[in-house]
N, C-alpha and C positions, 0 to 999 in steps of 0.2 A: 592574586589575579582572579577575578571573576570573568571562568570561562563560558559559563553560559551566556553572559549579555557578550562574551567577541562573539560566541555562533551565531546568535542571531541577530549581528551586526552584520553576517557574510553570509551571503542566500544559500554559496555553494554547501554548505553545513546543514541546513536545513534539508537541502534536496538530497544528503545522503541520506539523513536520516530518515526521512520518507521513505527514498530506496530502499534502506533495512526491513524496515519495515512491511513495506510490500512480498519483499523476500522472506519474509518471517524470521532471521537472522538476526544475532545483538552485533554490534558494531563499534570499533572503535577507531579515535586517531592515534599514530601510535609513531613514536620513533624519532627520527628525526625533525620534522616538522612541529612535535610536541616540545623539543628539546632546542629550538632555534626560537619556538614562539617565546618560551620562558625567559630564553636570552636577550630579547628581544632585535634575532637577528631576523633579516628576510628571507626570507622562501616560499617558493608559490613550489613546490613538491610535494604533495600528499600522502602518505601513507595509509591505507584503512584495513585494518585487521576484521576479520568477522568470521563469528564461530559457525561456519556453514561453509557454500561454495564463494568464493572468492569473484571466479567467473561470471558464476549467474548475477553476484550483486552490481560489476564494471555492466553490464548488459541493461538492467535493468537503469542505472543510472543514466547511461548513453539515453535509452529510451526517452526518461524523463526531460532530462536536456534538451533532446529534441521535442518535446512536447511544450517545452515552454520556451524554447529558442528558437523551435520554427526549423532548426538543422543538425540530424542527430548525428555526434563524434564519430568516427570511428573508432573500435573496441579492437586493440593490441590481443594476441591471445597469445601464453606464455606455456602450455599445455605442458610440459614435461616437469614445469616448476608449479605450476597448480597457480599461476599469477595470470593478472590483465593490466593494461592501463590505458586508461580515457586522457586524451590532452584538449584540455579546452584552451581557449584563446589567452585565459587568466591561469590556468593552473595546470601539472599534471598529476593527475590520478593513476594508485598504482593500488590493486588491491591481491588480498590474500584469504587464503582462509587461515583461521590461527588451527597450529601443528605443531606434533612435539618432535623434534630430531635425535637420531642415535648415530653414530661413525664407526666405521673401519680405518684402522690404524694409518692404511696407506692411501688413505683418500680423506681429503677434504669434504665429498660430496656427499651430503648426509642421507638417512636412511630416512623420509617422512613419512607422519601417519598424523590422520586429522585430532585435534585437539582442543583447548580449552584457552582463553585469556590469558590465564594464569601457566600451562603449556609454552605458549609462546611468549610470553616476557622472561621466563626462563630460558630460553632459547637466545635471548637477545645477548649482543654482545658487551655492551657496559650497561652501568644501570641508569645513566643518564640518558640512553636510547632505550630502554625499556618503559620508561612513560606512556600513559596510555589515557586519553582523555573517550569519556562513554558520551556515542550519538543515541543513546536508547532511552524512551520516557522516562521510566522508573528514576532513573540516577545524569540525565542529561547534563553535561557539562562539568561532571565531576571529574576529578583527575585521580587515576590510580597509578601508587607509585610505589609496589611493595620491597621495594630495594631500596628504599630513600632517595631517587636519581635526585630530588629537587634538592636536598641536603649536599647529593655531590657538586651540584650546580654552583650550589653557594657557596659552596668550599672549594671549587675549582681542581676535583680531581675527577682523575679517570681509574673507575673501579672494575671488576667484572660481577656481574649477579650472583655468580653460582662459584666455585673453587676453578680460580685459575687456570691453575695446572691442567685441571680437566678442558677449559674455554681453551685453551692455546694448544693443546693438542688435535683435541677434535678438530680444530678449523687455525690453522695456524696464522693466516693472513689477518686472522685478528691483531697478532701481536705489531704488525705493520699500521694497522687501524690505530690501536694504541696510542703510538709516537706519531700516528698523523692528526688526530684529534685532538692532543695533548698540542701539538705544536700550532694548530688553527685556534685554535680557543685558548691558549696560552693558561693547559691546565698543567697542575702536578700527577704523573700517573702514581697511583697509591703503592705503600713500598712492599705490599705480600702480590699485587700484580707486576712491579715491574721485577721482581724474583723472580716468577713464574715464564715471565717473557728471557730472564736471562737461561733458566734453564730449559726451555724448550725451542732454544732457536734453533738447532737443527733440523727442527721440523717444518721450517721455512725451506727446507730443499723440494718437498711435494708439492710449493704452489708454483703457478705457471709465473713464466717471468711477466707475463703480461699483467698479469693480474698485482708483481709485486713494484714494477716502472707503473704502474699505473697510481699506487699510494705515494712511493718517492715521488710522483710531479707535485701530485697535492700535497706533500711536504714546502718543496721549491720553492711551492707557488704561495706558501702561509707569509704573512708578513715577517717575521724574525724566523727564517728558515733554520737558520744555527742550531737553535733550539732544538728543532727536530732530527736534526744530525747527531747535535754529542748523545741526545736518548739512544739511536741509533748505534751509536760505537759505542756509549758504555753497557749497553746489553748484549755486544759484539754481533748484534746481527748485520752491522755494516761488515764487521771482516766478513761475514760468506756471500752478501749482497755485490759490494761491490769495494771487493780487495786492493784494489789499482789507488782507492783513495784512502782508505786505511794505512796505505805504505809514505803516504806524506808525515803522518805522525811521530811524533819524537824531535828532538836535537843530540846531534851527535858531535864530543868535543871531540879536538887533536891540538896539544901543546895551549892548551887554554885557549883555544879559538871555538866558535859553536858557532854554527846555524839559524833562524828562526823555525819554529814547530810553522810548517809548512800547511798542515793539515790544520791549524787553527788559523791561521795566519788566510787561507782558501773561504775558510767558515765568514770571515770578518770581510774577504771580498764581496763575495755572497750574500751577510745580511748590506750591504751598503750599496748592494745593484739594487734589491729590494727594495731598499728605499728610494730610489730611481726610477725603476722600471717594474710593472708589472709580468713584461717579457720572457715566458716559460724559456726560451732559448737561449734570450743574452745570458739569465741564468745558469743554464748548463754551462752558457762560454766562461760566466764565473768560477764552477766548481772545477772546469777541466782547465783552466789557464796553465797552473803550474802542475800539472798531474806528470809529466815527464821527470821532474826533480827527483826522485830519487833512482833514476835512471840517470842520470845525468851529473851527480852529485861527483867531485872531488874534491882534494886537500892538497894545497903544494902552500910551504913556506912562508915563499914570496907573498901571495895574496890570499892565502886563509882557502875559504869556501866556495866554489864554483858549480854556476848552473851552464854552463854553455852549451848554448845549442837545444833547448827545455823547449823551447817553443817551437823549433821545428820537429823535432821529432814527438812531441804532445799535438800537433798539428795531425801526424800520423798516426797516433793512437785514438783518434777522434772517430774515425768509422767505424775499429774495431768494438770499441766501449757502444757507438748508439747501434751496431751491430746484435750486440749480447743483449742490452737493455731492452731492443726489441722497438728503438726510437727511430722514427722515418729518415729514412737514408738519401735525400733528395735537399730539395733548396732548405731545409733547416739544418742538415749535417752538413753542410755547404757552409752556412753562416757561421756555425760553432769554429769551425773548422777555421776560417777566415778569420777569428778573431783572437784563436788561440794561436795565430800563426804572427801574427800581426801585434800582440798586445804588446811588448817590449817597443813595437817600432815609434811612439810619441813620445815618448819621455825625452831621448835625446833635444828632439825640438824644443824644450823649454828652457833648454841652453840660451844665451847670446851669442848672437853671430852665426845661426843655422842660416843656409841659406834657400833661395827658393823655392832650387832644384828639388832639397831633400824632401819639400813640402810639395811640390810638385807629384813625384813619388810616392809621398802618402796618400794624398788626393787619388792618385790612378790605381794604385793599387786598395785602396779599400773604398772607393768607388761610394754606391748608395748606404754603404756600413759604416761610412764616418763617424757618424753621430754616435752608434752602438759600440764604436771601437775606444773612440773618445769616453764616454760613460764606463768601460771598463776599465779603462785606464785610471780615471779616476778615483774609483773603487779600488784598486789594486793600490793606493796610498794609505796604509795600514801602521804608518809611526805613531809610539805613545807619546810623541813632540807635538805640540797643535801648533806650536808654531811652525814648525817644517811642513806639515801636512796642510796648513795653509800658505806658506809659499809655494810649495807647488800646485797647488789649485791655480793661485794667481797664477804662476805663470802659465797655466794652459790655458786660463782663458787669454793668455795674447796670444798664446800659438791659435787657437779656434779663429782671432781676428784676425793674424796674418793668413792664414788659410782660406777663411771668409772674401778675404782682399784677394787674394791672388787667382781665387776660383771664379771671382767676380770678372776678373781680369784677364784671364787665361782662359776661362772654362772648361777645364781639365778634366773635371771627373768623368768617367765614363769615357773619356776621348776615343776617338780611332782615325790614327793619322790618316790624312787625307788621301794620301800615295796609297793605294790598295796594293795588293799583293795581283790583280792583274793587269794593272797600268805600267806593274816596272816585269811582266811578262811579256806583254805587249808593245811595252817601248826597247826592249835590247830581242825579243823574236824567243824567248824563252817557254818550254815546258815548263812545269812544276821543278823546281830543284833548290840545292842547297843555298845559292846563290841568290833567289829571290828572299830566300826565309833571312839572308845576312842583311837585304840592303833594308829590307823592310824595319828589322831589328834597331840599325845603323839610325832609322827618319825618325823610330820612334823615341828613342834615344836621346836625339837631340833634339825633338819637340820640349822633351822631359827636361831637359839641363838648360831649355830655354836661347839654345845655338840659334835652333831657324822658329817659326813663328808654325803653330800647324794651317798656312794657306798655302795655297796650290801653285804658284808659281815660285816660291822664294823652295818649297821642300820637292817640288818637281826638279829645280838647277841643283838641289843636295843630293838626289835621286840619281841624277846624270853622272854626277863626280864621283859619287860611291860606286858605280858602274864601272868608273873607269879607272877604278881603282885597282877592281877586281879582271880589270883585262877585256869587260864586256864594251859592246860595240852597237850604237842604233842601230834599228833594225831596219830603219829607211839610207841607212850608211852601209852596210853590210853591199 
């Protein structure tokens, strides 16, 4: 790839290197952006290392920006980390000065002092992100790559620059980086770095969990997430990550009966929402569907293996887990929650002779999640039979048309019976009490089972009867 005709096919390239220049500073692109160019993935994230102040040169750039744009950026200042970054309309800019780092056993945070190019590509965490393309006359457009990163490109591994052992200690979150770059770029991690990751994963206890729910999404979120899972559990840093899904793994016989491995059996939901949904959350409701199973797990005789009740009480384990993760506790642990509570309730429908009600019921209860509930339903059909696994497909897509027809026809979802809870207060002369909460229950009820219709004179005369069922009395009678 002849990188000097892309620079000076991209004006932003030229103008940095002006900038350097003005700063009397050498310059480079470096990292990530060097390592997505070659793949020929997108990114408009910049990276510019420069053996000087970092600072002065985002400043200096803003300057020029605004001297040939008429309106200069505002300059990010990152003062504690010796960083800035400019965001222009096309790009963000992040600069640095290049620095060499040292650590303390019990911190990730490294000890910096200003350095050389060659300083900070040692510093870099694989050698495919240590790529380094020069904005300086002498050598413009050439690519320096003293680790071969271009070599692991084309060979599709994830290496470290410098001895492992030492990378994953110093800065453990790397070995998270790892298996999440390994699972986005659908590379091999090399076998003397994933050793190193096996033996240093207790040193994944000193990063904040933030920082390690923040590499698991970008996992999630790669197209064949599995992938980055079993890296995951076979370097065991799932068991200290997150134990709860570790405990699906295995089958356990009794009298020649077994299980399916639950924990692979999750991984295969997972990649098959993927290929559905980009959706960072329906995929959490993927990996947490069956997470109560081995809570929930017995053996009697009569019928072998049982999950009962997995989905309500994995329903309740759904706050504690995005609790710990450190994942927002509001309308998205709301959704997860809702759907791992819910995910068993469609399958029945694909029976013959369900009837309205039950679809009625579906409808009201999962509301605007239909769609999201349905998709994981789907996913969670994981037979090595393709013919099975396409009969039931088929048959969900007639439960989606009879639900479609009935929602047309009812308009159910979302409902709220018409009878409010102050009209049957104010028709029998009632406070707040037990008696309202039963009749209200009672209209809703039988909206649901299709008894009365939800309009207001046929569930106002249901309103009345349920009244006087209960002993109560108009209050223009009284």
């Amino acid at each position: 790839m002849n990188f000097a005709e892309f620079l000076h096919q991209n004006p932003i390239f030229e103008l940095l290197a002006q900038s350097a220049r003005v700063c009397q500073v050498e310059a480079y692109l470096v990292g990530g952006f060097v390592r997505d160019l070659l793949l020929k993935r997108p990114s408009k994230d910049i990276d510019i290392v420069c053996v000087g102040s970092g600072i002065a040169l985002a400043q200096t750039v803003a300057q020029q920006i605004g001297q040939k744009m008429g309106q200069t950026p505002a300059v990010t200042l990152f003062k504690n980390f010796g960083t800035a970054m400019v965001k222009t309309e096309e790009w963000e800019l992040e600069f640095v000065g290049a620095r060499r780092e040292s650590y303390q056993r019990d911190s990730r945070k490294p000890i910096v002092e200003d350095g050389t190019l060659e300083d900070d590509q040692n510093r870099r965490d694989f050698c495919i992100n240590a790529l380094a393309i020069s904005l300086n006359a002498h050598n413009y457009g050439d690519l320096l790559d003293p680790f071969d990163g271009l070599g692991d490109l084309q060979r599709k591994i994830i290496r470290t620059p410098l001895d492992p052992n030492i990378t994953f200690s110093d800065d453990p979150l790397r070995m998270m980086r790892a298996v999440r770059f390994a699972s986005q770029l659908n590379f091999d991690i090399h076998p003397d770095t994933f050793e190193a990751i096996k033996e240093n994963r207790e040193r994944i206890k000193i990063i904040s969990q933030e920082r390690i729910s923040d590499e698991l999404n970008k996992i999630i979120l790669s197209q064949k997430p599995s992938y980055g899972f079993k890296l995951l559990f076979y370097s065991e840093l799932l068991h200290l990550i997150f134990p709860e899904m570790v405990e699906l793994q295995g089958v356990e016989m009794v009298e020649g009966k077994g299980h399916k491995d639950n924990f692979f059996h999750t991984l295969q939901v997972l990649d098959n929402v993927a290929q559905m949904s980009n959706d960072l959350w329906l995929r959490w409701a993927a990996i947490l569907h069956d997470i109560a199973k081995p809570a929930t797990k017995r053996f009697s005789k009569r019928v072998g293996w049982t999950f009962h009740g997995h989905e309500d009480k994995g329903a309740k384990m759904v706050p504690d887990i995005f609790r710990k993760f450190k994942l927002p506790l509001g309308e998205k642990m709301k959704f997860v929650q809702k759907l791992v509570k819910l995910h068993l309730r469609p399958i029945p429908l694909s029976r013959e002779g369900i009837t309205d009600s039950a679809l009625r019921r579906l409808l009201f209860d999962a509301g605007d999640d239909l769609e999201a509930l349905m998709t994981i339903c789907k996913a969670d059909i994981t037979s090595k039979d393709p013919n099975k696994v396409q009969k039931f497909i088929n048959n969900f897509a007639l439960v989606q048309t009879k639900i479609q027809e009935l929602e047309e026809r009812d308009k159910i979802r979302n409902f709220q019976p018409i009878i409010t809870g102050e009209i049957i207060m104010q028709t029998f002369g009632l406070n707040p009490c037990r008696e309202v909460g039963l009749i209200k229950t009672s209209i809703r009820e039988a909206i649901l089972d299709g008894i009365i219709p939800n309009e207001y004179e046929l569930a106002y005369q249901f309103m009345l009867a349920e009244g006087k069922k209960l002993g109560l009395v108009v209050a223009a009678e009284k």
